[in-house]
TIFIKE-13754 format. One line per field, with one value per atom (N, C-alpha, C): residue number from 1; atom name; x, y, z. Coordinates in Angstrom, 3 decimals, m for minus. Example, Ala and Ser with C-alpha at 12.3 -4.5 7.8 and 13.67 -1.06 7.14 Angstrom:
<sites>
num: 1, 1, 1, 2, 2, 2
atomo: N, CA, C, N, CA, C
x: 13.190, 12.300, 13.200, 12.850, 13.670, 12.900
y: m5.690, m4.500, m3.300, m2.250, m1.060, 0.030
z: 7.800, 7.800, 7.800, 7.080, 7.140, 7.870
</sites>
This chain:
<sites>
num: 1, 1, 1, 2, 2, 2, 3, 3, 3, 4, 4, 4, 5, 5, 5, 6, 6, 6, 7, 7, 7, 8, 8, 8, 9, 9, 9, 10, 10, 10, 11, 11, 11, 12, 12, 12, 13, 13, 13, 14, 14, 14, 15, 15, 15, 16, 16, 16, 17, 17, 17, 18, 18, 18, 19, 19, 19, 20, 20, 20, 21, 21, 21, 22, 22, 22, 23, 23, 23, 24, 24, 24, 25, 25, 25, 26, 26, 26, 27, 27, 27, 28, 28, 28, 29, 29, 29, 30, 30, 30, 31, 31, 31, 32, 32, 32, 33, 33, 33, 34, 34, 34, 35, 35, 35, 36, 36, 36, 37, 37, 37, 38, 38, 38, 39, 39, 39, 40, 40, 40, 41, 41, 41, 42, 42, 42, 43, 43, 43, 44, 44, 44, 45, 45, 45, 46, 46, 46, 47, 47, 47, 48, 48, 48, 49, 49, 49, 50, 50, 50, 51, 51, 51, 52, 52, 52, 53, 53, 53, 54, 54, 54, 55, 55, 55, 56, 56, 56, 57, 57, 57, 58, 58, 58, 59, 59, 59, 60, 60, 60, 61, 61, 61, 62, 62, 62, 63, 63, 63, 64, 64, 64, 65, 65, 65, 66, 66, 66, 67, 67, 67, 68, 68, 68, 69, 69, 69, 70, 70, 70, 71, 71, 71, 72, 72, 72, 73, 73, 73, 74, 74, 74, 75, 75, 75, 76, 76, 76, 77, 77, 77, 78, 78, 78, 79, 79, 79, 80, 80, 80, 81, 81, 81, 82, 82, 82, 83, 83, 83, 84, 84, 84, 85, 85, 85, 86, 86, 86, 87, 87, 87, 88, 88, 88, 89, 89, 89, 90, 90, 90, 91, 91, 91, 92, 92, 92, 93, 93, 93, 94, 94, 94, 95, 95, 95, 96, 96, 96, 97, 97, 97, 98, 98, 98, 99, 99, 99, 100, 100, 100, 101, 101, 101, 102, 102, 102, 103, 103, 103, 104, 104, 104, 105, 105, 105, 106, 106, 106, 107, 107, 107, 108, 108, 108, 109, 109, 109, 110, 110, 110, 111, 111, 111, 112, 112, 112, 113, 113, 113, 114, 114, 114, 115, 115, 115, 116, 116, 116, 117, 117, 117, 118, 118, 118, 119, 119, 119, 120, 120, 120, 121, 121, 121, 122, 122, 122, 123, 123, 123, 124, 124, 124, 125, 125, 125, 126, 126, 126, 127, 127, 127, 128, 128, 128, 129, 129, 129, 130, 130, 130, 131, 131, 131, 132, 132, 132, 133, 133, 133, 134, 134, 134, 135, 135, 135, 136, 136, 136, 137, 137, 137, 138, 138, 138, 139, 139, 139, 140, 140, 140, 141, 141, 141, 142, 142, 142, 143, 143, 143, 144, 144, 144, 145, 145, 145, 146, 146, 146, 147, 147, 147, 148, 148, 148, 149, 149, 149, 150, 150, 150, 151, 151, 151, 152, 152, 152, 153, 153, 153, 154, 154, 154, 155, 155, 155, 156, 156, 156, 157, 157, 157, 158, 158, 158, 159, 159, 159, 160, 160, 160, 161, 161, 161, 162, 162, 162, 163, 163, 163, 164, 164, 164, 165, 165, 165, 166, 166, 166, 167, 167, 167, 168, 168, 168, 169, 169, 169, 170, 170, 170, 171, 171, 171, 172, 172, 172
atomo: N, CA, C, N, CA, C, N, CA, C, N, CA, C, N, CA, C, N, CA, C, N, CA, C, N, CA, C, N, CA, C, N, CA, C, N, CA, C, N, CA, C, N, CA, C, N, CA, C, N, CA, C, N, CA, C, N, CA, C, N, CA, C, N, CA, C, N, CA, C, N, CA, C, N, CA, C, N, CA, C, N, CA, C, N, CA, C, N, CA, C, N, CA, C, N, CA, C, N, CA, C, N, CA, C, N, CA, C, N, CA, C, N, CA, C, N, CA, C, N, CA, C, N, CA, C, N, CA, C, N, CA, C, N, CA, C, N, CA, C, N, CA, C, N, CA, C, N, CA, C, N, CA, C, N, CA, C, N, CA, C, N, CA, C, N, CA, C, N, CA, C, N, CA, C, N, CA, C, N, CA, C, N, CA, C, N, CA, C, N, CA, C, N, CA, C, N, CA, C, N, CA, C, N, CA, C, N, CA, C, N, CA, C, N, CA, C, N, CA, C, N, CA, C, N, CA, C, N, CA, C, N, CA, C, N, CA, C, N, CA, C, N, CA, C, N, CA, C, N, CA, C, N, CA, C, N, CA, C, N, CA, C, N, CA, C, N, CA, C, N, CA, C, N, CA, C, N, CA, C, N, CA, C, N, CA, C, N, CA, C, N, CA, C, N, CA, C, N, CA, C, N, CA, C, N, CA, C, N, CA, C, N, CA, C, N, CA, C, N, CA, C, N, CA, C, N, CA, C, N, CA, C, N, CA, C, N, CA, C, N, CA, C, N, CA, C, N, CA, C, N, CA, C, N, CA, C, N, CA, C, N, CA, C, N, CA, C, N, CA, C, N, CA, C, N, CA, C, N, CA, C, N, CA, C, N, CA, C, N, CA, C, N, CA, C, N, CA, C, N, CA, C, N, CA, C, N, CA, C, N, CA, C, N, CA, C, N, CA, C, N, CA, C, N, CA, C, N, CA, C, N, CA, C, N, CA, C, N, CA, C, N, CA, C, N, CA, C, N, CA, C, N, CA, C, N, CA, C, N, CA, C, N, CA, C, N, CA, C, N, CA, C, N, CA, C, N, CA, C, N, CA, C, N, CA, C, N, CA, C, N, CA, C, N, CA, C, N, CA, C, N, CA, C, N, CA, C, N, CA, C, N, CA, C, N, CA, C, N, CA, C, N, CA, C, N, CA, C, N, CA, C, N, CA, C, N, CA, C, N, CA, C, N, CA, C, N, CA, C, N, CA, C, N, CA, C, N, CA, C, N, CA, C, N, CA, C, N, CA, C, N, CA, C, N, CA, C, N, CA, C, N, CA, C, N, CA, C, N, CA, C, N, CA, C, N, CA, C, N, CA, C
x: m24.919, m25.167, m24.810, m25.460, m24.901, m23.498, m22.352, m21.091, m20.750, m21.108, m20.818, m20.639, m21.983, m22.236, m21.397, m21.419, m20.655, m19.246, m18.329, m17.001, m16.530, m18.316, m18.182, m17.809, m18.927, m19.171, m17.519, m16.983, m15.497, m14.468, m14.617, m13.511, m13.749, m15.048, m15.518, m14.740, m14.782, m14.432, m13.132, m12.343, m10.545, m10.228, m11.095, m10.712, m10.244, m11.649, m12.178, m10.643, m10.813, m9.102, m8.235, m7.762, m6.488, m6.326, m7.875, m7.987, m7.694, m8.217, m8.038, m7.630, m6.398, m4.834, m4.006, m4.035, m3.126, m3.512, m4.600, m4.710, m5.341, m4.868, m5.373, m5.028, m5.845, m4.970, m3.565, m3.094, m1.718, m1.222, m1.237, m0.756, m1.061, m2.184, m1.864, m1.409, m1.540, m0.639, 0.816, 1.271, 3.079, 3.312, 2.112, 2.344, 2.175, 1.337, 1.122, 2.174, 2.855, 4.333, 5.379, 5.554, 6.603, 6.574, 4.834, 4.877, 5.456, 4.829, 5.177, 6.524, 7.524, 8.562, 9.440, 8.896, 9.376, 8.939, 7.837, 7.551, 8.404, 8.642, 9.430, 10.794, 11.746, 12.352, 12.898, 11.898, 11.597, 11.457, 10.686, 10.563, 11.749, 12.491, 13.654, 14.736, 14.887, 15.682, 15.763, 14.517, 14.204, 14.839, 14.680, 15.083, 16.590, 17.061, 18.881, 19.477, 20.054, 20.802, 21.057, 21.562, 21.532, 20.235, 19.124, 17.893, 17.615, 18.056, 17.578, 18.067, 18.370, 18.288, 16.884, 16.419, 14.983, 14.066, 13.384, 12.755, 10.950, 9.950, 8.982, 8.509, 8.985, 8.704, 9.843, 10.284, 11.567, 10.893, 9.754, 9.522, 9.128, 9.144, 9.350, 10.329, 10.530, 11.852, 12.295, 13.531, 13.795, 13.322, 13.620, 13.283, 14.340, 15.464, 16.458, 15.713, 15.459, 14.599, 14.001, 12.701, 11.090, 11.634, 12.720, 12.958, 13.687, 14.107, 14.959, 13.742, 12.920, 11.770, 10.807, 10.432, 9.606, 10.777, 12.062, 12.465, 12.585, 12.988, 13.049, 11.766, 10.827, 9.353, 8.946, 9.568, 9.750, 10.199, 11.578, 12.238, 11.769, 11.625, 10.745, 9.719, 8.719, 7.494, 7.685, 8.276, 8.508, 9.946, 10.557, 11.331, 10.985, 10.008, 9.508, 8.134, 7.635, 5.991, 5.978, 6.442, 5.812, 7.330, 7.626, 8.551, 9.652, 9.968, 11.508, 12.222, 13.859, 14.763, 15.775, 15.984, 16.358, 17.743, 17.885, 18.942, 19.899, 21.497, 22.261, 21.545, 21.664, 21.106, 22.250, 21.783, 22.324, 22.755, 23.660, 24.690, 23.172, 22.621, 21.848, 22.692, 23.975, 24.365, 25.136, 25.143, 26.023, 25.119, 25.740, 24.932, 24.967, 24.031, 24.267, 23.846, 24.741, 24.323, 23.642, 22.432, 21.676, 21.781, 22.991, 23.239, 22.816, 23.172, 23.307, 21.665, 20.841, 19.190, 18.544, 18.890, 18.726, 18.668, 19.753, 20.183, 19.335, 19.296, 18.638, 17.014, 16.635, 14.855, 14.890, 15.445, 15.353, 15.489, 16.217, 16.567, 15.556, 14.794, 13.729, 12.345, 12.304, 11.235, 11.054, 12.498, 12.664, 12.643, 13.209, 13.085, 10.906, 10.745, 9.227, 8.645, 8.421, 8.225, 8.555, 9.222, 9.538, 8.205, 8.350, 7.516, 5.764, 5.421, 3.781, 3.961, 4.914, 4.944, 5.469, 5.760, 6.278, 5.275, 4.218, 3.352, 2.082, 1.568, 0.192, m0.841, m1.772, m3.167, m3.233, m2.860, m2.632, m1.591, m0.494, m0.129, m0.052, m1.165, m1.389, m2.234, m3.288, m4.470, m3.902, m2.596, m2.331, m2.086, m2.661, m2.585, m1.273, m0.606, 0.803, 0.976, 1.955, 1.367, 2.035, 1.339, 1.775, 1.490, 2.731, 2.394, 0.910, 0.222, m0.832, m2.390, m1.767, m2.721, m2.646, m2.997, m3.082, m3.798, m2.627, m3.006, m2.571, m3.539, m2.786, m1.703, m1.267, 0.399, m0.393, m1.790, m2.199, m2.586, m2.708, m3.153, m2.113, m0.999, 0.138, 0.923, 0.837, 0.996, 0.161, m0.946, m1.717, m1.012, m1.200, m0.441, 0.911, 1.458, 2.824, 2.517, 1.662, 1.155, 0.611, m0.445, m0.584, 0.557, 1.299, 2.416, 3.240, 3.785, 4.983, 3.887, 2.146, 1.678, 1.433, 1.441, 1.251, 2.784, 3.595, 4.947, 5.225, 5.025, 5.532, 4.518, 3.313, 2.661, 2.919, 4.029, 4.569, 6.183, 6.414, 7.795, 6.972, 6.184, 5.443, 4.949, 5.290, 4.460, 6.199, 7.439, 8.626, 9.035, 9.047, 9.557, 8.357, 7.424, 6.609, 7.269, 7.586, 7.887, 9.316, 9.983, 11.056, 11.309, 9.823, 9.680, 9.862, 9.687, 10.145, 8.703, 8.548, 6.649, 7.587, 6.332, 6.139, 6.095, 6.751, 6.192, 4.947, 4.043, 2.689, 2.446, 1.403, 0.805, 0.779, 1.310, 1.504, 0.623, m0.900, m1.508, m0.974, m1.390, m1.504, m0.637
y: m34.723, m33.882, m34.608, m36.053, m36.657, m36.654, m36.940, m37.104, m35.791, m34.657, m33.351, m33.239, m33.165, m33.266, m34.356, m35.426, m36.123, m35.711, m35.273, m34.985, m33.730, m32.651, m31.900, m32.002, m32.921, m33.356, m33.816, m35.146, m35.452, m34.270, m33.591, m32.379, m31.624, m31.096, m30.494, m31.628, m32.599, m33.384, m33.827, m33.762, m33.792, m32.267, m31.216, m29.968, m29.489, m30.103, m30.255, m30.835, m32.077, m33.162, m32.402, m31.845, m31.078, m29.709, m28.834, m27.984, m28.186, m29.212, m29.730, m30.186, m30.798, m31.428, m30.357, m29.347, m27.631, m26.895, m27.454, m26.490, m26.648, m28.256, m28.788, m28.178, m28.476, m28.072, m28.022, m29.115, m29.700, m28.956, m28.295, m27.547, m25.767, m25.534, m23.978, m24.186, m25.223, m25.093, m25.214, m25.854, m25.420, m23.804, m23.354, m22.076, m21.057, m21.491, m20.621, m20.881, m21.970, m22.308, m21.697, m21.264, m20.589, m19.284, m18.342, m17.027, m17.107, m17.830, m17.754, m17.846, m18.713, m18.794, m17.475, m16.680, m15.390, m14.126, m14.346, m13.636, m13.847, m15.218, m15.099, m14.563, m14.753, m14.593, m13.217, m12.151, m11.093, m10.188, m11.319, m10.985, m11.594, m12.498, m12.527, m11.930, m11.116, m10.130, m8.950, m8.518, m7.042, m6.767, m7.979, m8.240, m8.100, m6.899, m6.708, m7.577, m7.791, m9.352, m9.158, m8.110, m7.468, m8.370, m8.176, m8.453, m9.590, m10.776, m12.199, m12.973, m12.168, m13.337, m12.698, m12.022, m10.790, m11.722, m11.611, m12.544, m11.698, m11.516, m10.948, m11.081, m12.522, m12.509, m13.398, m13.426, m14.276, m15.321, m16.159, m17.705, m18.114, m17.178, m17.430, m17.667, m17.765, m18.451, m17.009, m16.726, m15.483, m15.456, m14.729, m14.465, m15.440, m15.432, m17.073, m18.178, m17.981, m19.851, m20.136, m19.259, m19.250, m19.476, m18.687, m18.927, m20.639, m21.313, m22.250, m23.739, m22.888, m23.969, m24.185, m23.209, m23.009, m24.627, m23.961, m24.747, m26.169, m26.861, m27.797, m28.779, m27.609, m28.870, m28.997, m28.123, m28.322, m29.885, m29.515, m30.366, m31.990, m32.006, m33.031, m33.448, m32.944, m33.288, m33.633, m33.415, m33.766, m34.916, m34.791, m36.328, m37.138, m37.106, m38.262, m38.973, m37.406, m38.002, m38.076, m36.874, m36.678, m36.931, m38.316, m38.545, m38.048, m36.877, m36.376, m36.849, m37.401, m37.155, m36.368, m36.835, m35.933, m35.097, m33.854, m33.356, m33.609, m33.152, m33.273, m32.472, m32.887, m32.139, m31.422, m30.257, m28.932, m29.447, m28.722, m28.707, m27.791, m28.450, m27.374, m26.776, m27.212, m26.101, m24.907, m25.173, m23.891, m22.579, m21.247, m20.193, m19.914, m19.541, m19.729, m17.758, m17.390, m15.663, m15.570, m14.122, m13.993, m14.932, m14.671, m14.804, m16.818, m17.177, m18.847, m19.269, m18.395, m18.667, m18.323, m17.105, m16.793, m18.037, m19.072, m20.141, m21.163, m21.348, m22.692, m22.615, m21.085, m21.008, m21.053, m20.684, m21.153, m22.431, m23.126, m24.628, m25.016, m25.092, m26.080, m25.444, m24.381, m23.972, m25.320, m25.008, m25.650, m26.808, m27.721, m28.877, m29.758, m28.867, m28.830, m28.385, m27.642, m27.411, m29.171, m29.536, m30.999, m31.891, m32.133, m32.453, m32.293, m31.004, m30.432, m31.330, m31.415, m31.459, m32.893, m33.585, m34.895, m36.004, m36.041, m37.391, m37.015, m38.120, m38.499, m38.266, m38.139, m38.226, m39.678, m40.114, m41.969, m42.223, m41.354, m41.032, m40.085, m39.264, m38.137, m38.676, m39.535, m40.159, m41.212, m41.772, m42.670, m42.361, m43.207, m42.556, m43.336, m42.336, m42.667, m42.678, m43.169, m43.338, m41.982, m40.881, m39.917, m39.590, m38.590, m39.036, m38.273, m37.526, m37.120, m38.428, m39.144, m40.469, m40.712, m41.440, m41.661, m40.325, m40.002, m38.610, m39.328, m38.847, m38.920, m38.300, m37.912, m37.296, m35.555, m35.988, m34.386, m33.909, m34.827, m33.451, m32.994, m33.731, m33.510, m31.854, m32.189, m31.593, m30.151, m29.989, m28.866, m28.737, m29.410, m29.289, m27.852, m28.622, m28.048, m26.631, m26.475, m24.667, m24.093, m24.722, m24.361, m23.564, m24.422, m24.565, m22.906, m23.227, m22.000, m21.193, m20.733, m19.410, m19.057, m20.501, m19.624, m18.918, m19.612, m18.557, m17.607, m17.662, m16.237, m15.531, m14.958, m14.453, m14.235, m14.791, m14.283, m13.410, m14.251, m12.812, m11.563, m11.597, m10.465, m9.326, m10.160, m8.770, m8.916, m9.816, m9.416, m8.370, m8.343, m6.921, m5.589, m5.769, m4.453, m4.094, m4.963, m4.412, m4.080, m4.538, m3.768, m1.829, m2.140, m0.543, m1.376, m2.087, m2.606, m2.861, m2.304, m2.507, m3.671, m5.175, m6.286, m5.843, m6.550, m6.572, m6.664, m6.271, m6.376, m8.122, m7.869, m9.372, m9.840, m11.312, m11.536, m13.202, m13.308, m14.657, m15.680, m15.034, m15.908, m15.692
z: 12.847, 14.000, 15.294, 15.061, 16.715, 16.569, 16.099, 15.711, 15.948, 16.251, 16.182, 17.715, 18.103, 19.295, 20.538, 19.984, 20.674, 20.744, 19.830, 19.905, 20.599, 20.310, 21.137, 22.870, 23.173, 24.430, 25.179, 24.086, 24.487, 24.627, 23.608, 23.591, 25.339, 25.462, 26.166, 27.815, 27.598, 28.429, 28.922, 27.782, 27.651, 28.439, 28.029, 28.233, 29.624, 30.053, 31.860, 32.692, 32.157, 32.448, 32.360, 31.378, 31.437, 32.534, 32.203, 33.320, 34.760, 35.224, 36.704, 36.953, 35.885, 36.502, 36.126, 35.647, 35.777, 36.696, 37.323, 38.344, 39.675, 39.845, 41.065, 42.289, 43.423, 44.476, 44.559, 44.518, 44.418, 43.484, 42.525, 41.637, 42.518, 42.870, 43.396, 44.864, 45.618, 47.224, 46.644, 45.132, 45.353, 44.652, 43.940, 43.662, 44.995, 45.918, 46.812, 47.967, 48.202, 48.673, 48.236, 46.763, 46.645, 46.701, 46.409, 47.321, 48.457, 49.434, 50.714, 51.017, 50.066, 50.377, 50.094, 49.234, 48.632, 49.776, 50.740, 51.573, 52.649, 53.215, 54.226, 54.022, 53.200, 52.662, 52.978, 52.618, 52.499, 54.107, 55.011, 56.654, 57.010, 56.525, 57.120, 56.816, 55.933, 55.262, 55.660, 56.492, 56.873, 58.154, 59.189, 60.698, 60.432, 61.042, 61.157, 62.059, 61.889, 62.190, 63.922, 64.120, 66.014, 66.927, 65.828, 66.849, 66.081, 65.546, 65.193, 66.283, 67.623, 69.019, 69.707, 69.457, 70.129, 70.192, 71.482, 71.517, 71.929, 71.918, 71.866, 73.314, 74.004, 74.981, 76.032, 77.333, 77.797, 77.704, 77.478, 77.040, 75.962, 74.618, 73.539, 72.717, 71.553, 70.294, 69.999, 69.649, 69.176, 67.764, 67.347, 65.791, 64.842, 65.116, 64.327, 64.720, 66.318, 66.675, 66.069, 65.101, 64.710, 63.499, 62.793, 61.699, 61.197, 62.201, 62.055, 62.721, 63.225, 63.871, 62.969, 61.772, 60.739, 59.459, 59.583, 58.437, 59.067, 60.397, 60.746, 60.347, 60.656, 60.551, 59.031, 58.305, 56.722, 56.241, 56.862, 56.586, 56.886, 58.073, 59.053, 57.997, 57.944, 57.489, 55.831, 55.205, 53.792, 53.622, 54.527, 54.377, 54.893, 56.236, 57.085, 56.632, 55.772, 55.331, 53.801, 53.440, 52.007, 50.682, 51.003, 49.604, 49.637, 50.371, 49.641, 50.116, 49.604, 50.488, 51.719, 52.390, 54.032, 53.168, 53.887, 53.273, 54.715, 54.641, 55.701, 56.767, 57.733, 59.064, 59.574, 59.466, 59.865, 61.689, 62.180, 63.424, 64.277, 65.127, 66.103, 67.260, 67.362, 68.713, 67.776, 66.409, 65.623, 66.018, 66.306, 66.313, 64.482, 64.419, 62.593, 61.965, 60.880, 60.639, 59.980, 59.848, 59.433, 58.127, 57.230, 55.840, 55.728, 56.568, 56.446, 57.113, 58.348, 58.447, 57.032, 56.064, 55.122, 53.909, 53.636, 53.172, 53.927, 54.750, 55.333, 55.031, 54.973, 55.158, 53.397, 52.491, 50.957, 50.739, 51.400, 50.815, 51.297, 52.293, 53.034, 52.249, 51.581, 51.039, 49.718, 49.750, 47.947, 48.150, 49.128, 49.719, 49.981, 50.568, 50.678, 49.449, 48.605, 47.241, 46.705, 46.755, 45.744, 46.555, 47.799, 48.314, 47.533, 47.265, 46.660, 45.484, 44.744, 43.057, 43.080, 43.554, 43.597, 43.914, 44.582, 44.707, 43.778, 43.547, 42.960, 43.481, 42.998, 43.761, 44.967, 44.629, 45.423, 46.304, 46.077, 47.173, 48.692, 47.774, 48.717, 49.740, 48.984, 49.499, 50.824, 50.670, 51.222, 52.989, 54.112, 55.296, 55.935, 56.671, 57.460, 58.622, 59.443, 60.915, 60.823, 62.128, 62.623, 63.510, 65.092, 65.975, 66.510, 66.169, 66.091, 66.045, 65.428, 65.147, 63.455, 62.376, 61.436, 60.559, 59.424, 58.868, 57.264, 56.329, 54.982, 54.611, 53.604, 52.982, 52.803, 52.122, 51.834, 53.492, 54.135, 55.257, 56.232, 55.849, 56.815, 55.883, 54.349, 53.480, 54.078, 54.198, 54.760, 55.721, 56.531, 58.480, 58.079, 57.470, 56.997, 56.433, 55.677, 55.487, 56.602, 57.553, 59.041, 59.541, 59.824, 60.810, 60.345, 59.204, 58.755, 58.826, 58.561, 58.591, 59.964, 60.701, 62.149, 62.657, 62.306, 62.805, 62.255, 60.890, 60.188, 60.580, 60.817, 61.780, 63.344, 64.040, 64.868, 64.457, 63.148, 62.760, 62.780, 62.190, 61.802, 62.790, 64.093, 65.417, 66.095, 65.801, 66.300, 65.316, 63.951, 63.076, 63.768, 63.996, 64.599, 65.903, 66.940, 67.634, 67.983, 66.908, 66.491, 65.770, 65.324, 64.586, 62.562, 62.635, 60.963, 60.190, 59.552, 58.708, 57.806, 58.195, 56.998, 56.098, 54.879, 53.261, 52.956, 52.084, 51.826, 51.889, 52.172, 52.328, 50.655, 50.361, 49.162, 48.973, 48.582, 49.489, 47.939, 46.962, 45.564, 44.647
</sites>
C-alpha cells in the first residue's frame, strides 16, 4: 500500500511538471502572440491602402507609421533584449505599400514569436540594462505585449473613423 501510494504521489508529481512546462506563461504569451499577430494582420488588411497615410489626428502617426512603429519596437526589443537575432533593417525613408507593411508586420510577429519560445526560465529571469533602468528579459518581454496592444488599439479607432468595423476581438 505505501509503494502504491508513493508512486501515486510521484506520478501525481511528474504529471504537475509536465503540466506547467506545456503551459507556462511562456508557453500561452507565444500562443497569445500569435493570435494577436493574426489580428493585426487582419486590422491591417481591412485599412485600404488610400488611407494608410490617415492620420486620426495632424500630431499623430498615420495608420502605416503605427503599423511600422508597432513592428520596429518588435524588432528592437527581441534583438536588443530577448536572444534573437537582428534581421536586415528595413530603409526608413522608403515609402513602403500596403502589400510590403503587410510583410514587415508578419515577419516581426514571427521574429518576436522566436523571441517567447527561445529562452529559459534563467534567462528570462536574467536582468538587462534598459534605458528605462534595469528590467529582466520577461518584463521587457511583457513591455513588448503592452506596447503593440496599446497601438493596435489606436488602429482600431483609425479603421472607425474611417467607417471600417474591427475584426472581432480575438484575446486567446
Amino acid at each position: 500500500m505505501k509503494r502504491f501510494l508513493l508512486t501515486m504521489v510521484l506520478v501525481g508529481a511528474v504529471l504537475t511538471a509536465i503540466a506547467q512546462s506545456t503551459d507556462s506563461l511562456q508557453v500561452q504569451l507565444a500562443r497569445k502572440w500569435a493570435n494577436s499577430k493574426t489580428y493585426s494582420l487582419k486590422l491591417a488588411a481591412l485599412m485600404p491602402e488610400e488611407f494608410y497615410d490617415f492620420k486620426a489626428s495632424p500630431d499623430e502617426m498615420s495608420f502605416r507609421e503605427q503599423l511600422l512603429h508597432i513592428t520596429d519596437n518588435m524588432t528592437w526589443l527581441s534583438s536588443s533584449y530577448l536572444l534573437v537575432d537582428a534581421p536586415v533593417k528595413r530603409d526608413e525613408k522608403k515609402k513602403l505599400s500596403k502589400s510590403e507593411v503587410l510583410n514587415i508586420v508578419e515577419n516581426a510577429y514571427d521574429l518576436a514569436l522566436k523571441a517567447h519560445t527561445k529562452m529559459n526560465a534563467e534567462q528570462l529571469d536574467e536582468k538587462v540594462k534598459f534605458f528605462a533602468g534595469p528590467m529582466t528579459r520577461r518584463q521587457i518581454l511583457l513591455l513588448m505585449h503592452d506596447h503593440k496592444t496599446h497601438h493596435l488599439g489606436q488602429l482600431i479607432v483609425y479603421l472607425r473613423l474611417k467607417g471600417i468595423k474591427p475584426p472581432t476581438y480575438v484575446g486567446w
